[in-house]
PLY file of the C-alpha trace (Angstrom):
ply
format ascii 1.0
element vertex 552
property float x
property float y
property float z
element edge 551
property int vertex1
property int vertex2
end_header
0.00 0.00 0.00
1.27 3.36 -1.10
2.88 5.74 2.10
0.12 8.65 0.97
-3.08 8.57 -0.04
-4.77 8.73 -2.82
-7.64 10.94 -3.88
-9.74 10.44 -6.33
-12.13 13.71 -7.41
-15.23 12.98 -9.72
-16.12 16.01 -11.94
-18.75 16.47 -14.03
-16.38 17.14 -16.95
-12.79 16.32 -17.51
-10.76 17.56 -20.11
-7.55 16.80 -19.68
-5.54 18.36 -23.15
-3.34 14.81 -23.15
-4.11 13.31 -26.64
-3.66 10.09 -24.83
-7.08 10.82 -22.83
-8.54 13.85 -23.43
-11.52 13.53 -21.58
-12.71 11.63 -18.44
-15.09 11.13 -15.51
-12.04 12.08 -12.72
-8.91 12.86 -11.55
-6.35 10.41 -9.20
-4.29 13.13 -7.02
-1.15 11.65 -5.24
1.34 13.74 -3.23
0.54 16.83 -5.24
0.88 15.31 -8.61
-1.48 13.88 -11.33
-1.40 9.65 -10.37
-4.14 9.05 -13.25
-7.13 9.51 -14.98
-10.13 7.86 -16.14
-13.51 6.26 -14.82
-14.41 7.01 -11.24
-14.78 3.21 -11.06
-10.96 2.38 -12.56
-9.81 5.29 -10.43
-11.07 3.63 -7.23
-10.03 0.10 -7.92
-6.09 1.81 -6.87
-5.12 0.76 -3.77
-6.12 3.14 -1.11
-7.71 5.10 -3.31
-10.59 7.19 -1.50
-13.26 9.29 -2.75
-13.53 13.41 -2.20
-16.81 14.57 -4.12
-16.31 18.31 -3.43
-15.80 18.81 -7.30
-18.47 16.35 -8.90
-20.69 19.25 -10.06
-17.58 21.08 -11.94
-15.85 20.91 -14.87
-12.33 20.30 -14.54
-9.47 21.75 -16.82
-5.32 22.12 -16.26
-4.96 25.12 -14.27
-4.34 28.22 -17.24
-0.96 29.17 -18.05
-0.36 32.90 -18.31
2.64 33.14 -20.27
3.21 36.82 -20.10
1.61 39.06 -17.05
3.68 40.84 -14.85
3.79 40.72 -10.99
3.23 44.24 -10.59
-0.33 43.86 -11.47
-0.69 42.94 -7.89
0.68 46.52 -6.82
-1.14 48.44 -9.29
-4.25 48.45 -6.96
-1.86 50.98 -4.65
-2.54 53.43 -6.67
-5.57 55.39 -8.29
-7.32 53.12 -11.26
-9.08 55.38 -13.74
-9.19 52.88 -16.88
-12.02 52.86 -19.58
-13.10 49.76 -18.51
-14.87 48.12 -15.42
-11.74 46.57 -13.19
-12.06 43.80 -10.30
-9.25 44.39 -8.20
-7.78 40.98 -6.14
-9.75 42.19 -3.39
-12.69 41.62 -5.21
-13.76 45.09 -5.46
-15.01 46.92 -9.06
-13.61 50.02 -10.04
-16.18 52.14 -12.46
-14.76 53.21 -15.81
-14.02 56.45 -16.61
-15.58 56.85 -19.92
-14.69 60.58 -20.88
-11.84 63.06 -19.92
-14.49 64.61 -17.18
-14.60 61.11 -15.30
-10.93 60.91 -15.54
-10.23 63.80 -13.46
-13.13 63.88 -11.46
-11.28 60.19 -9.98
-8.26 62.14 -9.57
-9.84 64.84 -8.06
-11.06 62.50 -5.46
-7.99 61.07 -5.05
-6.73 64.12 -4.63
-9.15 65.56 -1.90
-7.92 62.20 0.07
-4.19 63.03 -0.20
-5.01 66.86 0.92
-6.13 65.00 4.38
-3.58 62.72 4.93
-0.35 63.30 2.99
2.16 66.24 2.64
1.78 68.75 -0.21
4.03 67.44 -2.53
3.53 63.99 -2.38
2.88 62.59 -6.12
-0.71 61.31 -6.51
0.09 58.12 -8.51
-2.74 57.19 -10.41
-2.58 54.78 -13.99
-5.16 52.72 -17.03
-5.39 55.85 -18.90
-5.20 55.79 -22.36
-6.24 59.01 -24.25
-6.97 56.32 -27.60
-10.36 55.95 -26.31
-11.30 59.71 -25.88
-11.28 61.06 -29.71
-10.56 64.75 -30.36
-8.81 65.91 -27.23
-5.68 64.46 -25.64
-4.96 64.47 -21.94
-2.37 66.73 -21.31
-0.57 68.68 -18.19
-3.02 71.20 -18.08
-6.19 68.48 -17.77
-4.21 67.47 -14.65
-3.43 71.41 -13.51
-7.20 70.78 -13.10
-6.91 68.67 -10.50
-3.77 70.43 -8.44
-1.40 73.30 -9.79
0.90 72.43 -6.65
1.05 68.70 -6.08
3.04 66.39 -8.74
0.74 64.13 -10.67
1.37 60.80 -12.46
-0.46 58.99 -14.62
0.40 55.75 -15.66
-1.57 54.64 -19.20
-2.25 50.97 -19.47
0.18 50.38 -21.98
2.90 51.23 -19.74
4.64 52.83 -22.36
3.32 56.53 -21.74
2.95 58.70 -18.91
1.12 62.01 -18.43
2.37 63.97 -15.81
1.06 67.74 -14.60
3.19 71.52 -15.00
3.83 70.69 -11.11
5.04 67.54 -11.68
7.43 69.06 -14.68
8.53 72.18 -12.94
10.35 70.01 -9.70
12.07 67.62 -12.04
12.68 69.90 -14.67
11.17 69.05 -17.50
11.30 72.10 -19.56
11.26 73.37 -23.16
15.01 72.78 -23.54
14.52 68.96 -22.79
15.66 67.04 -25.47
14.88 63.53 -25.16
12.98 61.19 -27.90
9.70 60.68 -26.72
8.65 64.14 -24.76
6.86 66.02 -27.40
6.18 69.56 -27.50
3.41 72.37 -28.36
3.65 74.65 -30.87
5.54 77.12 -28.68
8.10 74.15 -27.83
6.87 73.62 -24.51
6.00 69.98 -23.33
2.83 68.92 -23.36
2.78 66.66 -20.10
3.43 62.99 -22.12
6.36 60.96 -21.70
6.56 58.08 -23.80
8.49 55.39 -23.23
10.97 54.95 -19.92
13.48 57.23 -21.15
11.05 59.93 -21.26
9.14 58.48 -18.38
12.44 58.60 -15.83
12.44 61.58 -16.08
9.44 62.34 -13.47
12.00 60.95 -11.27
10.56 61.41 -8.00
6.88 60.02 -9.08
8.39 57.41 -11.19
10.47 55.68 -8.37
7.26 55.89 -6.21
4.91 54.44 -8.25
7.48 51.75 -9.02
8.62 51.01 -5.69
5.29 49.99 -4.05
4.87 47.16 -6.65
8.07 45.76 -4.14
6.28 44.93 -1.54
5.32 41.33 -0.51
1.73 42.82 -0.50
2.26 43.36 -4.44
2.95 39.57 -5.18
0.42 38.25 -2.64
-2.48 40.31 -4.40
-0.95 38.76 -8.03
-1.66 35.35 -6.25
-5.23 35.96 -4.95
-6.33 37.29 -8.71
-5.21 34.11 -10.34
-7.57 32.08 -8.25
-10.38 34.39 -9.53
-9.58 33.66 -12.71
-8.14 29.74 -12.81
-4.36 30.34 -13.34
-2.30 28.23 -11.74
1.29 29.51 -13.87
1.95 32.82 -13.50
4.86 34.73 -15.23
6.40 38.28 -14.02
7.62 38.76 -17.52
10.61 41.52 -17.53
12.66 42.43 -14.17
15.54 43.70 -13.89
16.78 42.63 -10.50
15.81 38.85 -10.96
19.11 38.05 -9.97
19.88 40.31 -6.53
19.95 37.97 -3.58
17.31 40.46 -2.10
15.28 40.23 -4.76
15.19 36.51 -5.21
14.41 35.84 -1.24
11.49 38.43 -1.43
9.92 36.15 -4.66
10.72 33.04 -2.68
9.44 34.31 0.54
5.93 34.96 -0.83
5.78 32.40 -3.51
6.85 29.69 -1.80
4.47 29.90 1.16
2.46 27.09 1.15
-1.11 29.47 0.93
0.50 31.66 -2.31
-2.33 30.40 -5.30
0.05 29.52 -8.10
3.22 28.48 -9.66
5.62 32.02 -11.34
8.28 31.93 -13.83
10.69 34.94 -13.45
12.07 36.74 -16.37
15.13 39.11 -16.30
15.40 42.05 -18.51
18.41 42.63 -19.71
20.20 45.84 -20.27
22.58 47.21 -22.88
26.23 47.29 -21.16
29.68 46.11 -22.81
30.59 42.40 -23.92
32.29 41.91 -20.39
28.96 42.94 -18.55
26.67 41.17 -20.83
28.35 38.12 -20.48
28.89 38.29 -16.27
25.00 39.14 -16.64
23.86 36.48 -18.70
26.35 33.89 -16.29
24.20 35.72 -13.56
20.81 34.78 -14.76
22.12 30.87 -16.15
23.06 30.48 -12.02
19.66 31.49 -10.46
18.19 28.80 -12.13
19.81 27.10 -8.92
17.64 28.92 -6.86
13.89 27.79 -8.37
12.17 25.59 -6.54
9.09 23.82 -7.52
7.18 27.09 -7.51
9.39 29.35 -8.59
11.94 29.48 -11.47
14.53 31.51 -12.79
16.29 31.88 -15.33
14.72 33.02 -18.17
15.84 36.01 -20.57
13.10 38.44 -21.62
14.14 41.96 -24.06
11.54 45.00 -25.07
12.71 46.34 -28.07
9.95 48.72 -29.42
6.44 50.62 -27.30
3.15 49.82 -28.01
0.51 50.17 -31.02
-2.38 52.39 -29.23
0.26 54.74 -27.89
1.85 54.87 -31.58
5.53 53.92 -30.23
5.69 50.35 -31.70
7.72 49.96 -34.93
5.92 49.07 -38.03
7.07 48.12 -41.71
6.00 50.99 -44.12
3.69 52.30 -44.50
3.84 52.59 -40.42
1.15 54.07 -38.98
-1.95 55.89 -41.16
-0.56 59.56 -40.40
2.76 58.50 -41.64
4.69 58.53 -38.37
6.23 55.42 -36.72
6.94 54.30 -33.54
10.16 54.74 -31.25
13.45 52.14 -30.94
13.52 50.89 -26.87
17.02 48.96 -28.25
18.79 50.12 -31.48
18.11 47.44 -33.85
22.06 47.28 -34.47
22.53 46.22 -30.93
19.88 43.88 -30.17
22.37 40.72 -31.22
24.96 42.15 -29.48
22.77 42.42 -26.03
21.45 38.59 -26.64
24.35 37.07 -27.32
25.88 35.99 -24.25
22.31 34.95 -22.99
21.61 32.66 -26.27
25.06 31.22 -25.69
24.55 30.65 -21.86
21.89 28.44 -23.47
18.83 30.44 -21.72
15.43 30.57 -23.03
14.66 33.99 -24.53
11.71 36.13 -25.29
11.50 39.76 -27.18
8.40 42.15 -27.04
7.71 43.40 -30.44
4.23 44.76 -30.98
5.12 46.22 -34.42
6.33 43.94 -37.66
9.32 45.81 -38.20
10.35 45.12 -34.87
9.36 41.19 -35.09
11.73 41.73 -38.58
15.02 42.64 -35.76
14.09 39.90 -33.73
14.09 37.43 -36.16
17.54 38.58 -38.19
19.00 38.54 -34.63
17.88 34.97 -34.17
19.22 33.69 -37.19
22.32 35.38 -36.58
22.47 33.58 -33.46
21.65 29.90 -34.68
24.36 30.80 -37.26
26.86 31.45 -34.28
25.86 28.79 -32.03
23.08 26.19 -33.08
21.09 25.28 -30.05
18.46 22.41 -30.29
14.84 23.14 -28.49
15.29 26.84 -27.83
11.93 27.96 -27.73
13.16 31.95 -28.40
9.66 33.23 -28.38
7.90 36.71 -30.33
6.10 38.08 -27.51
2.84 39.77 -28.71
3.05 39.71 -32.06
0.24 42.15 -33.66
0.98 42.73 -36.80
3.44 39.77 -37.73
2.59 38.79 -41.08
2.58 35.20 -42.76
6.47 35.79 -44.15
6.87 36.54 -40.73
5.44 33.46 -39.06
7.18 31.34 -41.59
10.37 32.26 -40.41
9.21 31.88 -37.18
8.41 28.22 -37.61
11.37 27.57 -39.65
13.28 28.98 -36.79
12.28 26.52 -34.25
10.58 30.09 -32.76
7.10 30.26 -30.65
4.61 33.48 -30.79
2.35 34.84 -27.69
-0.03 36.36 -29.30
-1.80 39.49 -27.68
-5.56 38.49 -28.65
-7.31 40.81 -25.86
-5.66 43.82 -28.37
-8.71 43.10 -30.65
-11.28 43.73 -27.76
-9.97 46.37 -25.65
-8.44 47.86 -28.76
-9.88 47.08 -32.02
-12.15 49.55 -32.97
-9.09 52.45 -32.31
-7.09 50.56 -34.60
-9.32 49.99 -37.23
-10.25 53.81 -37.01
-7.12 55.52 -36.04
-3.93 53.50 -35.48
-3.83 51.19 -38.77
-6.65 51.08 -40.79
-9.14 48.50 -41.45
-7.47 46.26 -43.35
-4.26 46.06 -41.11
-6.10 45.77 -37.60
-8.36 43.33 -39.13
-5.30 40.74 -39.27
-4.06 41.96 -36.14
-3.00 39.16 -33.61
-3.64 36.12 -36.43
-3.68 33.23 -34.42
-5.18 31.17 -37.41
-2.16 32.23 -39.84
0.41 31.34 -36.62
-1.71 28.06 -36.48
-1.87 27.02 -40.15
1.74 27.64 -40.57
2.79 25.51 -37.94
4.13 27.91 -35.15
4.02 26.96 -31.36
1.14 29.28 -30.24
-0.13 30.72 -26.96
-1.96 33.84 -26.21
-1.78 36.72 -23.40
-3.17 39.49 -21.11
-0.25 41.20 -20.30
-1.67 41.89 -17.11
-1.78 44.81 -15.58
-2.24 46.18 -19.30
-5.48 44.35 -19.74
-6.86 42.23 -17.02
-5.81 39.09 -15.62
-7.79 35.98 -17.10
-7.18 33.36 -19.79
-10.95 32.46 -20.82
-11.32 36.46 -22.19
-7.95 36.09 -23.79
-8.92 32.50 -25.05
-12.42 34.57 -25.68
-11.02 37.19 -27.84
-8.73 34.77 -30.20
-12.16 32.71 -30.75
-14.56 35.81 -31.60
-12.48 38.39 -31.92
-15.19 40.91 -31.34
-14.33 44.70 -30.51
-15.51 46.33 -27.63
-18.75 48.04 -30.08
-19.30 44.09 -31.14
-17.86 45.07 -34.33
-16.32 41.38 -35.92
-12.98 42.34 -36.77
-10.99 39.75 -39.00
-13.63 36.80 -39.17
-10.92 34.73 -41.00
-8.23 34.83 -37.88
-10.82 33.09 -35.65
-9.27 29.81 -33.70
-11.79 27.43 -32.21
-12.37 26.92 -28.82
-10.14 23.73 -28.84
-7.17 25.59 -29.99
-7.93 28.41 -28.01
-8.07 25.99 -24.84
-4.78 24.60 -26.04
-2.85 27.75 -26.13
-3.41 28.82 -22.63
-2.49 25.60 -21.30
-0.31 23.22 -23.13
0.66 25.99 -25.51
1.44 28.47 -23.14
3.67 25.55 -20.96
5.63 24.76 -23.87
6.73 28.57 -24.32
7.71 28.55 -21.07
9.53 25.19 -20.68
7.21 23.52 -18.23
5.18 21.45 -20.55
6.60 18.87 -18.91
5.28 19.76 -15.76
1.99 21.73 -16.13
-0.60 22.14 -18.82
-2.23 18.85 -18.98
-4.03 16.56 -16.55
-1.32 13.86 -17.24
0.62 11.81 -14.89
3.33 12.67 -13.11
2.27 16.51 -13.67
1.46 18.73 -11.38
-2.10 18.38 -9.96
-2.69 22.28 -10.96
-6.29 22.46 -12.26
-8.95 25.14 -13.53
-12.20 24.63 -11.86
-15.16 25.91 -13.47
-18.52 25.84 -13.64
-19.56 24.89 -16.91
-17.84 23.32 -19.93
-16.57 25.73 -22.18
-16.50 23.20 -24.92
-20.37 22.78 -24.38
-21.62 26.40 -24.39
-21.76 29.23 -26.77
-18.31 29.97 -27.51
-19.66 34.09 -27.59
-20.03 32.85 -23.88
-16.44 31.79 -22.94
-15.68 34.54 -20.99
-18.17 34.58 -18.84
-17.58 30.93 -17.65
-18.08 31.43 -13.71
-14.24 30.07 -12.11
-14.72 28.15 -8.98
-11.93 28.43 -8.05
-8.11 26.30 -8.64
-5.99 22.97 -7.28
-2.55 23.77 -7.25
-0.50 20.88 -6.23
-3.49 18.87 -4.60
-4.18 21.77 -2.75
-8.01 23.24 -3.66
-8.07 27.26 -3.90
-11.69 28.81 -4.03
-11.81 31.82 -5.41
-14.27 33.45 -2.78
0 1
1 2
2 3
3 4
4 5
5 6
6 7
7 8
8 9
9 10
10 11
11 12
12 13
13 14
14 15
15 16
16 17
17 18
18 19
19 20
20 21
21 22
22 23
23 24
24 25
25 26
26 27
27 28
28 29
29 30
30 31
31 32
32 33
33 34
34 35
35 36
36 37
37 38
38 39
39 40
40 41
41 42
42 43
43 44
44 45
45 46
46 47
47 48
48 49
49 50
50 51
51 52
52 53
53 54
54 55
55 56
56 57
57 58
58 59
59 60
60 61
61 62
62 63
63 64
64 65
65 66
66 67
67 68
68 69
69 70
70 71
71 72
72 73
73 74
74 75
75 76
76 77
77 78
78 79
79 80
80 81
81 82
82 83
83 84
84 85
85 86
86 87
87 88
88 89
89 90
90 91
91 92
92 93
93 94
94 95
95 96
96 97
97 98
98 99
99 100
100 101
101 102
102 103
103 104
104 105
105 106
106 107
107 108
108 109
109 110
110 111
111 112
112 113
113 114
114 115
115 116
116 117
117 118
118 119
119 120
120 121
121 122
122 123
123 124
124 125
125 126
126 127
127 128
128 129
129 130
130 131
131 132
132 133
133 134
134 135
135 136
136 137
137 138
138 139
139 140
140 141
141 142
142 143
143 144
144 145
145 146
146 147
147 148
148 149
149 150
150 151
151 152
152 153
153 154
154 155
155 156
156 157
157 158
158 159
159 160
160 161
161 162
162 163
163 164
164 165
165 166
166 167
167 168
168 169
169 170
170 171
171 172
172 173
173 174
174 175
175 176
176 177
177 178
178 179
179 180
180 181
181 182
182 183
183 184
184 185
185 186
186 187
187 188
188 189
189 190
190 191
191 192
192 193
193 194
194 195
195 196
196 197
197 198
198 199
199 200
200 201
201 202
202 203
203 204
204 205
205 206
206 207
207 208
208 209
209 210
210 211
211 212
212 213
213 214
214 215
215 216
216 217
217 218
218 219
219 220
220 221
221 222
222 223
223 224
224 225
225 226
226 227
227 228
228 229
229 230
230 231
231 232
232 233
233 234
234 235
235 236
236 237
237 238
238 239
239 240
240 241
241 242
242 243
243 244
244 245
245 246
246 247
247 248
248 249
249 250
250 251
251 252
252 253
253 254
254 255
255 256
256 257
257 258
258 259
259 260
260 261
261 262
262 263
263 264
264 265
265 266
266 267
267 268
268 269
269 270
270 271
271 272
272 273
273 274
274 275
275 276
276 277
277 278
278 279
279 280
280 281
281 282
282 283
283 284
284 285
285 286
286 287
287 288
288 289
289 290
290 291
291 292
292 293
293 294
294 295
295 296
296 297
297 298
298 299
299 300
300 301
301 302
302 303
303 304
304 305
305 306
306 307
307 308
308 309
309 310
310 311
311 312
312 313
313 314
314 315
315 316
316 317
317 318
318 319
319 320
320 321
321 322
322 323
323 324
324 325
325 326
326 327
327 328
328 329
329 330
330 331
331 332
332 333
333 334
334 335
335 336
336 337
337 338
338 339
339 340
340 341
341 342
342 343
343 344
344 345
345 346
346 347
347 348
348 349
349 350
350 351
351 352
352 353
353 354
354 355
355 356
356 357
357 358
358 359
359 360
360 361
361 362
362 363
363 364
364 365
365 366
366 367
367 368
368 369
369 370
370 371
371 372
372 373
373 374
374 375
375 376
376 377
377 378
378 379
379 380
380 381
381 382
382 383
383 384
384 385
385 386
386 387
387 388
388 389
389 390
390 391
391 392
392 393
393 394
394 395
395 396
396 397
397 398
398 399
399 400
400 401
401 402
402 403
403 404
404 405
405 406
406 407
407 408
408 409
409 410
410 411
411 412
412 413
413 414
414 415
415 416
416 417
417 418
418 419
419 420
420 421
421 422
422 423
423 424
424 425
425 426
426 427
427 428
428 429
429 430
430 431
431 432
432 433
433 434
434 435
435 436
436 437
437 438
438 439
439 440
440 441
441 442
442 443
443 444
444 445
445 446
446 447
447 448
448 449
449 450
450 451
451 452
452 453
453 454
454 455
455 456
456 457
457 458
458 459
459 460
460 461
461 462
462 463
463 464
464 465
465 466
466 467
467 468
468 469
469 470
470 471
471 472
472 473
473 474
474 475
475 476
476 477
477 478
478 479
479 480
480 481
481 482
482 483
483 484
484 485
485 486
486 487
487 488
488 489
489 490
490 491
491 492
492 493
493 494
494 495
495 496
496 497
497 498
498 499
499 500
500 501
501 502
502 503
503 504
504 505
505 506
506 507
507 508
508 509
509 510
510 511
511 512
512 513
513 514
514 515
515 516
516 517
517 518
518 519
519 520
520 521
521 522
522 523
523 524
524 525
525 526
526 527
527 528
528 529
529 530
530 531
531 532
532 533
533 534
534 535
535 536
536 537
537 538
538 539
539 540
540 541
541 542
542 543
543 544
544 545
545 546
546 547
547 548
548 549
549 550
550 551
């Protein structure tokens, strides 16, 4: 007789994403891990095998895989939300939208008659979700925000992340004047700046507000509200997809110290951003990250490679072939293309796993020249380099990208939360309505998974798995009825998929023996229902390791 026991959990669904089996009546759950699936009845002829019926009216899928979020969606909540949409925070609460320019500072203003009670008068009000793409006519500038307070610094964070508008205060004590000249701070007509920063060079400069609104996504509090959401929302693999100081002792005890606690919700996979340096620091960096893959644990990993080389498509920073955006302009370089080998180098010859944001197609272009270049150099087997969001990559594109040995993440909520602004203003019709082509990634044979990119749209993989299957906009407008993916595939990508891209398939994103016993617990079966309904598929809650999670 087995030394632990062995619990068997009847559903009313299985799917377990293992060609082998990919359905049954329940799940065997042994020391944490996946024993085996099946009938109830074969399940209970194991020896010792008992019977826990808490999940016979659910439907049971491996727990989702969100291959590119970032922890600091947890510490977002610190500060002022005052996005388009509706937003549950991870203590359950819903923040209204703020549908025009008035709502927007009318939060602040509240916000603001809060501080004036209990903190100094130049503390920054921190505030971020804004993006001016969804207010037509009008952008949101410094003097909107002298609205709210001529004297106390204001910064707002848009939901890209890649812009910033901060208020005259806020400019006058760090000196951001008409004689500042850095890319991405544009000016009026009299050469003044408007109050925008666009991308971090531009942003660092609010220094004081910028290290502030940064610094609180630090605390333990930050990662332990990134847990609680992903049991709202069935994630079991979470990923903090870009950080800098991945591989400072400090910074590695605070991840372990929360994530490893037996009541933190999920698994994380830790990427490090790299930054441009010389050869010699490159290479002692890259030797850095290859050694805290010593200290991941069956939680927590290290020792992945993650590089952002362009902004984003809604805040018109992303690089795109011509003809680039519809006004003619094009987006801004976060690495000069000529370096972006160079800076990847050591890491793809330290034999590390790495993935590049490019929103735009003429960044994707870069990425792709660099990883031939570095096949050519040294040939590695299995890579998995990986196109992180991938918007506008065309079929050429993807080709190479299968050829390669090369995954994509796709960004499929882009079509919801930003669609109908790309169709009208970013793009064009024709352009937006290929936008995030899972079918074309599919069809040609490229590893696939899709993201949020939480905190830029909200944690949960049945609206990203939603979008990619209807890709409806926001208005219900159909946008790009050929790049649909059925709900199979979609199921597949934020799962299996999603596993692969991040080197754990062997370890989560099927119900298969020996795997984790990380499963999605829902309350209908979203390959039963409407798939126009797949969103709104209520989550019970999650198993992570054995372990049962409800979500309330």
């Amino acid at each position: 007789m087995p030394s632990s026991p062995t619990t068997v959990y009847p559903a009313a669904a299985v799917h377990t994403l293992d060609s082998s089996r990919p359905t049954a009546e329940a799940v065997a759950v042994r020391d944490g891990r996946i024993l085996a699936v099946g009938t109830t009845q074969e399940l209970l002829a194991i020896d010792g095998a008992v019977v826990d019926g808490s999940l016979e009216r659910f439907t049971l899928l491996p727990g989702f895989v969100e291959a590119h979020c970032h922890a600091m969606a947890g510490g977002m909540w610190l500060h002022t939300y005052c996005g388009y949409f509706d937003r549950r925070g991870p203590d359950g609460r819903m923040w209204p939208a703020c549908r025009t320019l008035e709502d927007v500072i009318d939060r602040l203003r509240e916000a603001e008659a809060v501080m004036a009670d209990n903190a100094g008068p130049t503390e920054p009000l921190l505030a971020w979700g804004l993006d001016p793409i969804y207010f037509p006519g009008e952008r949101l500038v410094a003097r909107h925000l002298d609205q709210v307070s001529t004297s106390r610094p204001i910064f707002v964070m848009h939901a890209s992340l890649h812009l910033a508008t901060v208020n005259n205060a806020l400019m006058e004590a760090e000196g951001i004047t008409a004689d500042t000249d850095i890319d991405g701070v544009p000016k009026d007509g009299s050469g003044w700046p408007i109050g925008e920063l666009q991308e971090p060079a531009a942003i660092s400069l609010a220094e004081t507000a910028f290290r502030k609104f940064w610094g609180r996504m630090k605390s333990d509090g930050s990662l332990w509200n990134f847990g609680h959401k992903a049991r709202y929302t069935g994630t079991t693999t979470l990923t903090d997809l870009g950080n800098r100081q991945s591989t400072e002792a400090a910074e590695i005890e605070r991840y372990r110290k929360v994530v490893d606690h037996d009541d933190f919700p999920a698994r994380l996979s830790v990427f490090h951003m790299p930054v441009p340096g010389t050869t010699d620091s490159l290479e002692q960096a890259a030797a850095a990250v290859a050694a805290s893959r010593d200290m991941s644990s069956g939680k927590l990993r290290f020792g992945h490679v993650k590089l952002v080389i362009d902004g984003s498509i809604q805040g018109w920073t992303a690089r795109l072939r011509p003809p680039h955006y519809l006004d003619g302009r094009n987006g801004l370089w976060l690495v000069p293309p000529e370096q972006v080998t160079d800076i990847l180098r050591p890491y793809h010859k330290a034999g590390l796993l790495i993935h590049v944001h490019c929103n735009g197609d003429e960044a994707v272009d870069v990425w792709l020249e660099s990883v031939e270049a570095l096949l050519a150099e040294t040939p590695r087997i299995d890579h998995r380099h990986t196109a992180q969001h991938c918007q506008l990559t065309s079929p050429d594109q993807y080709r190479r990208i299968a050829a390669l040995g090369m995954c994509a993440n796709v960004f499929s909520n882009h079509t919801f939360f930003w669609g109908d602004q790309h169709a009208s203003s970013t793009v064009g019709p024709d352009r937006a309505a290929r936008m995030n082509s899972a079918r074309t990634a599919l069809d040609l044979g490229v590893p696939l998974s899709m993201h949020s990119d939480a905190p830029v749209t909200p944690l949960g993989s049945l609206h990203v798995a939603w979008a990619a299957v209807n890709r409806l906009t926001a208005t219900g407008v159909l946008l790009g009825p050929e790049e649909r993916i059925s709900v199979a595939e979609a199921i597949h990508a934020i799962t299996l998929g999603a596993a692969h891209q991040l080197k754990m398939d062997d370890e989560v994103g099927s119900i298969s023996p020996h795997k984790h016993a990380d499963l999605a617990i829902l309350e209908e079966d979203p390959f039963t229902i409407d798939p126009v309904d797949l969103r709104d598929v209520p989550v019970w809650g999650t198993m992570l390791g054995g372990r049962l999670f409800p979500a309330d």
